[in-house]
N, C-alpha and C positions, 0 to 999 in steps of 0.2 A: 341361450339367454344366461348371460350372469350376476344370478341371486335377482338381488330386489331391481336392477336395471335394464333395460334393453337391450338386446344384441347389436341392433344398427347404426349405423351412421350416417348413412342416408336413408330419408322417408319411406326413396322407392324399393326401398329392400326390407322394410318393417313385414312382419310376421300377426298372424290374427294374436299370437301368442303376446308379441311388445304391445299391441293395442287391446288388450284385457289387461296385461298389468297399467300401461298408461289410464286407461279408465280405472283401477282399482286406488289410484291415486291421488285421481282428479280432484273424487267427491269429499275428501276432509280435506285438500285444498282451498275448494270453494268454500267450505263450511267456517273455514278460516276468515273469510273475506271482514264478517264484522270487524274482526280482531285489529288487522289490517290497517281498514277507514278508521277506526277510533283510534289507532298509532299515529294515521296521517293527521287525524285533526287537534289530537293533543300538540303534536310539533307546529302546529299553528302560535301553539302560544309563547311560543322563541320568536316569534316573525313580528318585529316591532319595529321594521327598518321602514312602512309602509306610507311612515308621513302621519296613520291617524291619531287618535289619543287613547283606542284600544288595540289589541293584537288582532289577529283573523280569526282566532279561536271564538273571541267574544263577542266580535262580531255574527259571528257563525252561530253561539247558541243565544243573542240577545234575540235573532231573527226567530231563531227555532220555540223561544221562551215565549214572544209575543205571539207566534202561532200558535200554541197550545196555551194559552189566556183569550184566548178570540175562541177557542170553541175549536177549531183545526182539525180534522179529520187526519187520520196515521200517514196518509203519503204528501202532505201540505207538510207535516211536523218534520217528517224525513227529509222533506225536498230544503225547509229552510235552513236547517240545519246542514245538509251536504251540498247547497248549491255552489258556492265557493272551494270546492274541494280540489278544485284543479287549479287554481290558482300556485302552488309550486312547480307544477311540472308545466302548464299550459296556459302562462299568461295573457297571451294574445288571444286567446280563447276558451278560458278557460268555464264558463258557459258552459259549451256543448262538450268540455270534455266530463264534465258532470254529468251532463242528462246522461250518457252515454254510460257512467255509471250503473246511475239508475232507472235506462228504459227498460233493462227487463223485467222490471220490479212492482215499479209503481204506473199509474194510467197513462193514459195518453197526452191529458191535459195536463199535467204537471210536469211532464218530462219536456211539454211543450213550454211551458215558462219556463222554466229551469234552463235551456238554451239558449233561449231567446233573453235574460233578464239584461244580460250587460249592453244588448240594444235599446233596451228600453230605461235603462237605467241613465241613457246619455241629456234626456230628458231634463235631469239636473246639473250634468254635469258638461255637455256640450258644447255649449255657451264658452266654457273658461279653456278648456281642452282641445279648439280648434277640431272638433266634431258638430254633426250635423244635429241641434237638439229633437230633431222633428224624424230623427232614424224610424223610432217604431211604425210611423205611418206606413210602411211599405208593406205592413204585416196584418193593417188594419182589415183585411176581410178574413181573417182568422176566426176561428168560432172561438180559442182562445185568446184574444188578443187582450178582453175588458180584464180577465184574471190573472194576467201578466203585468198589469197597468196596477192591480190592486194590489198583489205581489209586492212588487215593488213599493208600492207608496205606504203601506201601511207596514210592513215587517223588512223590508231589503234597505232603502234609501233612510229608514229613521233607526237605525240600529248599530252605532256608531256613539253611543252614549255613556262616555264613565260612571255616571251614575246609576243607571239601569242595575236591577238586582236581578239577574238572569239567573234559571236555573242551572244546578253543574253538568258538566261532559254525562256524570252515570246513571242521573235522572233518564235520560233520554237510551240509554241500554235497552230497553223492552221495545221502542218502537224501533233502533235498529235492527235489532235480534230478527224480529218479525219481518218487514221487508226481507231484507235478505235470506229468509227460509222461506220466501213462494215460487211455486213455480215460475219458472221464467220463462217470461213471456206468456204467460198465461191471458188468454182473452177475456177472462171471469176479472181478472186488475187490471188487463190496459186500460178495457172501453175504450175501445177508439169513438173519438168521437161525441162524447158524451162532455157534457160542460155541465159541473158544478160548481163550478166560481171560489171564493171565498169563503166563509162564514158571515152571514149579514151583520152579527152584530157584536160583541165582545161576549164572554159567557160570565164574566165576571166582573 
């Protein structure tokens, strides 16, 4: 092995020794990841070629700002905030390049809207776009299907507003932070399965 790198070149020739230092590697890798996402979502706010009358950045945190004003629990606040996240690299899908972000993070049900939102988001926009506005129904035996619907209509489809006074990118630091230091994939945050919806009613 030389110094801080690997000896091989190919996989089938790695030593227990290259995968001890690859894992000694990995972990302030990953620990980086926040750092990362809040680089991706700050260059949101160059991306103004998009047609709306704000960037993706403010779109990003007018969603994330009206979720934590509703009362929002920390993986609804995270999810509105990063569900567009893939929207530079994965526009045709950029949805499930998100959840996929965040399934090993946050529950079940929120990774499940997070995938799903730009199907159900056609709901308003179909109609004009030569899509099907009635997509989400095919999803309609979902145990999240009603919190994807509210998703959408309360914090996704009305957060597009120059005027909105959303809170900034560093407010929302602590609820990154936190996601992305839990265990991944842990059963104690997926819950599979478990539907808690929205917040019923604004806290403010």
């Amino acid at each position: 092995m030389n110094g801080e790198t690997v000896a091989f070149a190919q996989m089938k020739d790695a030593t227990q020794a290259d995968y001890d230092l690859l894992s000694s590697k990995f972990q302030p890798y990953r620990e980086a990841t926040v750092e990362r996402v809040l680089e991706t979502l700050q260059r949101q706010a160059t991306e103004r070629e998009s047609g709306h009358q704000i960037h993706r950045l403010d779109h990003a945190l007018q969603c994330a700002t009206r979720a934590r004003a509703d009362g929002a629990d920390l993986d609804w606040i995270a999810a509105a905030l990063l569900h567009d996240i893939g929207d530079g690299l994965a526009p045709m899908n950029h949805d499930r390049f998100a959840a996929e972000i965040l399934r090993p993070f946050l529950r079940e049900e929120v990774t499940w809207v997070v995938a799903h939102h730009g199907a159900f988001q056609l709901t308003y926009s179909g109609e004009f776009t030569d899509r099907d506005p009635n997509t989400r129904e095919q999803f309609s035996d979902s145990p999240y299907y009603q919190s994807c619907i509210d998703f959408c209509e309360r914090w996704d489809q009305s957060s597009f507003d120059p005027r909105y006074a959303n809170d900034p990118l560093d407010s929302f630091r602590v609820e990154i932070d936190t996601i992305f230091a839990r265990m991944p994939f842990d059963p104690g945050h997926l819950r599979a399965g478990e539907v808690l919806g929205l917040p019923s009613a604004a806290a403010q």
